[in-house]
C-alpha positions as CSV (number, residue, x, y, z in Angstrom):
1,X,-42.2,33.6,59.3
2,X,-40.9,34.6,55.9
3,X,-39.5,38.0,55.6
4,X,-40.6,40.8,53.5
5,X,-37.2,40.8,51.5
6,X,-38.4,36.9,50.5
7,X,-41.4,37.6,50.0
8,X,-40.5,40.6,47.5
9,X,-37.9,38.2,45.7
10,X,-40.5,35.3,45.6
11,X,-42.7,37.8,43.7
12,X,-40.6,39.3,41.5
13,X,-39.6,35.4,40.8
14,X,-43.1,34.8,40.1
15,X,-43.4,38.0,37.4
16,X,-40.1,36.8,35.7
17,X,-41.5,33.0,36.0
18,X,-45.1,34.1,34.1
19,X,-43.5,35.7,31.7
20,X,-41.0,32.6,30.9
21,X,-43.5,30.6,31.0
22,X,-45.1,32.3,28.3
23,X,-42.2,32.3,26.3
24,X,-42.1,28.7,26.5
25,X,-45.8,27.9,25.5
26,X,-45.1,30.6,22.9
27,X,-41.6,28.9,21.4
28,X,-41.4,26.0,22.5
29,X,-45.2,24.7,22.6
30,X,-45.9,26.1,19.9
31,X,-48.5,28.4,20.6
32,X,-48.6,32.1,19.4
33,X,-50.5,34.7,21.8
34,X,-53.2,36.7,20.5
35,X,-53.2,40.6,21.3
36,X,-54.8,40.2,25.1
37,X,-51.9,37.9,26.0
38,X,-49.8,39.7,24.8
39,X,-51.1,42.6,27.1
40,X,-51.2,40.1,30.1
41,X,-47.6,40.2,29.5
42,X,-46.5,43.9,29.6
43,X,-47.4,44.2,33.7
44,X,-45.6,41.1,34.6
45,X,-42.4,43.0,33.1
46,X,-43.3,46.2,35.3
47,X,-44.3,43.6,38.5
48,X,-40.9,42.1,38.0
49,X,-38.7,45.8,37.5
50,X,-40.5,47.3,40.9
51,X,-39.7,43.9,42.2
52,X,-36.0,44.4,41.7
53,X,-35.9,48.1,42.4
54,X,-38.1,46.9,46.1
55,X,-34.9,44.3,46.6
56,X,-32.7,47.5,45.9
57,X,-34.2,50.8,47.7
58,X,-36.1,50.0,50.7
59,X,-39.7,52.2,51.1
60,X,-43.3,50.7,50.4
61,X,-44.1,53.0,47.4
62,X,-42.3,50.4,45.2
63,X,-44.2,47.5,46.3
64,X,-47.3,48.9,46.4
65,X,-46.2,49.3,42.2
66,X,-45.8,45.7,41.6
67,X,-49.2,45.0,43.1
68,X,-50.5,47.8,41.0
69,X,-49.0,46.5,38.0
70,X,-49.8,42.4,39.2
71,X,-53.8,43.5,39.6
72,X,-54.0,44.9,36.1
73,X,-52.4,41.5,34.4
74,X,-54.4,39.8,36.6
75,X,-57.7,42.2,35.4
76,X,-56.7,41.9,31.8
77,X,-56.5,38.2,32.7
78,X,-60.1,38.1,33.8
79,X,-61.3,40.3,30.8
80,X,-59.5,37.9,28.7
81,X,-61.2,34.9,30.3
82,X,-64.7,36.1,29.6
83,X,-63.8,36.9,26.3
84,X,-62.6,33.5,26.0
85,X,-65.7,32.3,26.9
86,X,-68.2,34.1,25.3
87,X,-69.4,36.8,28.5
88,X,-68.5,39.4,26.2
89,X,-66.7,41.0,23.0
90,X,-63.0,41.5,23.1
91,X,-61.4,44.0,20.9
92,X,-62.3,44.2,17.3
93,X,-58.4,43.6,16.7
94,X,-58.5,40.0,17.8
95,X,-62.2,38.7,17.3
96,X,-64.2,37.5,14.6
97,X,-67.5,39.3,13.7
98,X,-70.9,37.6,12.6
99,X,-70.8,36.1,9.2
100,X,-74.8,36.7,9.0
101,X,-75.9,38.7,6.4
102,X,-72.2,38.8,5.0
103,X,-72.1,39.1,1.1
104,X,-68.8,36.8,-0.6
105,X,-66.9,40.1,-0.8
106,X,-67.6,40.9,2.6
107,X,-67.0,37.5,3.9
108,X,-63.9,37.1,1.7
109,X,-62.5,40.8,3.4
110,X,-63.3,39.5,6.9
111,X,-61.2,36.1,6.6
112,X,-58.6,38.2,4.8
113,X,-58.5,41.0,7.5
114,X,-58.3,38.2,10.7
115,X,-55.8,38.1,13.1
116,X,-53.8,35.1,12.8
117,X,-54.3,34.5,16.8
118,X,-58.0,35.0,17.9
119,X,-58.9,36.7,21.6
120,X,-62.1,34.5,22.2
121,X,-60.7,31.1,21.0
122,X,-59.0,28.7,24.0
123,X,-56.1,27.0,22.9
124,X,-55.0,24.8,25.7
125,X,-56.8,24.1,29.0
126,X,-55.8,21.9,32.1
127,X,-58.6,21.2,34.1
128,X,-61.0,23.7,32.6
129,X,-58.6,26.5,33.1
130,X,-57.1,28.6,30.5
131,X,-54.0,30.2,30.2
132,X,-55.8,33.7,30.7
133,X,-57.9,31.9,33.5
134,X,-54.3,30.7,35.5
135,X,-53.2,34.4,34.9
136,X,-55.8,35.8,36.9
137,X,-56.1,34.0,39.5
138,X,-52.4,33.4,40.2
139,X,-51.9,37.5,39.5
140,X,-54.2,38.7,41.9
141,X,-53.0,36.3,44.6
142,X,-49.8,37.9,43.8
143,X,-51.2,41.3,44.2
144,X,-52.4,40.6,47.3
145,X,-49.2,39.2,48.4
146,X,-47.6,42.6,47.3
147,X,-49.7,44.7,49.1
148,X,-48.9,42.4,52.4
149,X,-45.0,42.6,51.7
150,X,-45.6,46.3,51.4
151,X,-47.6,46.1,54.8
152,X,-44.7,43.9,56.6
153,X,-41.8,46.3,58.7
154,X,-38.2,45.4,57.3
Protein backbone atom coordinates (compact mmCIF):
# COMPACT_ATOMS: atom_id res chain seq x y z
CA UNK A 1 0.00 0.00 0.00
CA UNK A 2 1.57 3.32 -0.95
CA UNK A 3 1.45 5.97 1.67
CA UNK A 4 -0.28 9.17 1.57
CA UNK A 5 3.23 11.09 1.87
CA UNK A 6 4.00 9.13 -1.80
CA UNK A 7 1.16 9.57 -3.02
CA UNK A 8 1.31 13.55 -2.27
CA UNK A 9 4.92 13.59 -3.70
CA UNK A 10 3.91 11.44 -6.79
CA UNK A 11 1.40 14.28 -7.41
CA UNK A 12 3.14 17.11 -6.87
CA UNK A 13 5.83 15.17 -9.34
CA UNK A 14 3.11 14.89 -11.74
CA UNK A 15 2.10 18.98 -11.61
CA UNK A 16 5.91 19.85 -11.85
CA UNK A 17 6.21 16.91 -14.77
CA UNK A 18 3.08 18.64 -16.94
CA UNK A 19 4.27 21.65 -16.70
CA UNK A 20 7.97 20.52 -17.91
CA UNK A 21 6.60 18.88 -20.31
CA UNK A 22 5.13 21.73 -21.69
CA UNK A 23 8.11 23.60 -21.60
CA UNK A 24 9.61 21.05 -23.67
CA UNK A 25 6.92 20.84 -26.51
CA UNK A 26 7.00 24.69 -26.16
CA UNK A 27 11.16 25.07 -26.52
CA UNK A 28 12.28 22.31 -27.58
CA UNK A 29 9.49 21.00 -30.03
CA UNK A 30 8.94 23.83 -31.22
CA UNK A 31 5.49 24.48 -30.54
CA UNK A 32 4.07 27.81 -29.01
CA UNK A 33 0.81 27.55 -26.76
CA UNK A 34 -2.05 29.46 -27.60
CA UNK A 35 -3.90 31.43 -24.62
CA UNK A 36 -6.03 28.20 -23.27
CA UNK A 37 -2.70 26.34 -22.81
CA UNK A 38 -1.30 28.63 -21.45
CA UNK A 39 -4.28 28.71 -18.75
CA UNK A 40 -4.01 24.83 -18.46
CA UNK A 41 -0.66 25.74 -17.13
CA UNK A 42 -1.33 28.25 -14.30
CA UNK A 43 -3.18 25.33 -11.95
CA UNK A 44 -0.46 22.83 -12.46
CA UNK A 45 1.88 25.56 -10.73
CA UNK A 46 -0.74 25.94 -7.82
CA UNK A 47 -1.29 21.67 -7.84
CA UNK A 48 2.46 21.57 -7.50
CA UNK A 49 2.96 24.63 -4.50
CA UNK A 50 -0.03 22.85 -2.29
CA UNK A 51 1.80 19.79 -3.21
CA UNK A 52 4.99 20.94 -1.45
CA UNK A 53 3.35 22.86 1.32
CA UNK A 54 1.02 19.07 1.86
CA UNK A 55 4.85 17.37 2.03
CA UNK A 56 5.63 20.19 4.65
CA UNK A 57 2.54 20.84 7.12
CA UNK A 58 0.50 17.94 7.63
CA UNK A 59 -3.71 18.55 7.61
CA UNK A 60 -6.04 17.72 4.52
CA UNK A 61 -7.05 21.39 3.72
CA UNK A 62 -3.84 21.52 1.55
CA UNK A 63 -4.55 18.53 -0.45
CA UNK A 64 -7.91 18.96 -0.92
CA UNK A 65 -6.20 22.52 -2.84
CA UNK A 66 -4.15 20.64 -5.30
CA UNK A 67 -7.21 18.63 -6.32
CA UNK A 68 -9.09 21.84 -6.50
CA UNK A 69 -6.53 23.41 -8.54
CA UNK A 70 -5.80 19.74 -10.66
CA UNK A 71 -9.83 19.67 -11.59
CA UNK A 72 -9.76 23.14 -12.99
CA UNK A 73 -6.62 22.43 -15.49
CA UNK A 74 -8.16 19.41 -16.05
CA UNK A 75 -11.73 21.47 -16.80
CA UNK A 76 -9.95 24.11 -18.86
CA UNK A 77 -8.42 20.97 -20.54
CA UNK A 78 -11.81 19.64 -21.53
CA UNK A 79 -13.02 23.19 -22.61
CA UNK A 80 -10.02 23.40 -24.57
CA UNK A 81 -10.58 20.06 -26.20
CA UNK A 82 -14.01 20.94 -27.51
CA UNK A 83 -12.79 24.03 -28.70
CA UNK A 84 -10.24 22.15 -30.47
CA UNK A 85 -12.68 20.29 -32.01
CA UNK A 86 -15.29 22.35 -33.12
CA UNK A 87 -18.24 21.66 -29.97
CA UNK A 88 -17.94 25.19 -29.34
CA UNK A 89 -16.30 28.75 -29.56
CA UNK A 90 -13.31 29.47 -27.51
CA UNK A 91 -12.44 32.97 -26.50
CA UNK A 92 -12.49 35.70 -29.07
CA UNK A 93 -8.71 36.18 -28.07
CA UNK A 94 -7.51 33.02 -29.62
CA UNK A 95 -10.10 32.08 -32.49
CA UNK A 96 -10.77 33.08 -35.91
CA UNK A 97 -14.22 34.46 -36.84
CA UNK A 98 -16.26 33.72 -40.18
CA UNK A 99 -14.72 35.30 -43.17
CA UNK A 100 -18.45 35.40 -44.82
CA UNK A 101 -19.67 38.50 -45.75
CA UNK A 102 -16.17 40.03 -44.83
CA UNK A 103 -15.23 43.17 -47.04
CA UNK A 104 -11.01 43.34 -47.99
CA UNK A 105 -10.70 45.80 -45.21
CA UNK A 106 -12.46 43.73 -42.90
CA UNK A 107 -10.73 40.68 -43.91
CA UNK A 108 -7.38 42.41 -44.14
CA UNK A 109 -8.08 43.76 -40.08
CA UNK A 110 -9.07 40.18 -39.09
CA UNK A 111 -5.67 38.45 -40.40
CA UNK A 112 -3.92 41.41 -39.03
CA UNK A 113 -5.61 41.33 -35.53
CA UNK A 114 -4.99 37.13 -35.23
CA UNK A 115 -3.26 35.61 -32.58
CA UNK A 116 -0.17 34.07 -33.66
CA UNK A 117 -1.25 30.60 -31.81
CA UNK A 118 -5.02 29.70 -32.48
CA UNK A 119 -7.35 27.93 -29.52
CA UNK A 120 -9.33 25.71 -32.01
CA UNK A 121 -6.42 24.47 -34.20
CA UNK A 122 -4.64 20.89 -33.10
CA UNK A 123 -1.09 20.93 -33.49
CA UNK A 124 0.12 17.54 -32.59
CA UNK A 125 -1.96 14.45 -31.77
CA UNK A 126 -0.80 10.78 -30.66
CA UNK A 127 -3.42 8.51 -31.24
CA UNK A 128 -6.23 10.93 -31.66
CA UNK A 129 -5.41 12.79 -28.50
CA UNK A 130 -4.37 16.22 -28.19
CA UNK A 131 -2.32 17.84 -25.90
CA UNK A 132 -5.41 19.59 -24.18
CA UNK A 133 -7.18 16.08 -24.57
CA UNK A 134 -3.95 14.29 -22.39
CA UNK A 135 -4.38 17.24 -19.99
CA UNK A 136 -7.75 16.35 -19.08
CA UNK A 137 -7.84 13.24 -18.64
CA UNK A 138 -4.48 12.71 -16.84
CA UNK A 139 -5.62 15.98 -14.52
CA UNK A 140 -8.73 14.74 -13.32
CA UNK A 141 -7.27 11.31 -12.54
CA UNK A 142 -4.94 13.39 -10.61
CA UNK A 143 -7.63 15.17 -8.87
CA UNK A 144 -9.09 12.28 -7.90
CA UNK A 145 -5.93 10.87 -6.60
CA UNK A 146 -5.75 14.12 -4.43
CA UNK A 147 -8.84 13.94 -2.97
CA UNK A 148 -8.02 10.08 -1.97
CA UNK A 149 -4.53 11.20 -0.45
CA UNK A 150 -6.48 13.82 1.37
CA UNK A 151 -8.91 10.89 2.51
CA UNK A 152 -5.85 8.47 3.56
CA UNK A 153 -4.82 8.86 7.77
CA UNK A 154 -0.96 9.76 7.95
Amino acid sequence: MISRRTLILLLTAFSVSMILGAWAFQYIGGYPPCKLCYYQRYPHWGAAGFGILALLFSGVALPYLAALAAATTGAIGVFHSGVERGLWEGPSTCTSGSIENLSADELFNQIMTAPMVRCDEIPWEMLGLTMANLNAIFSLGAAILWLYAARMRT
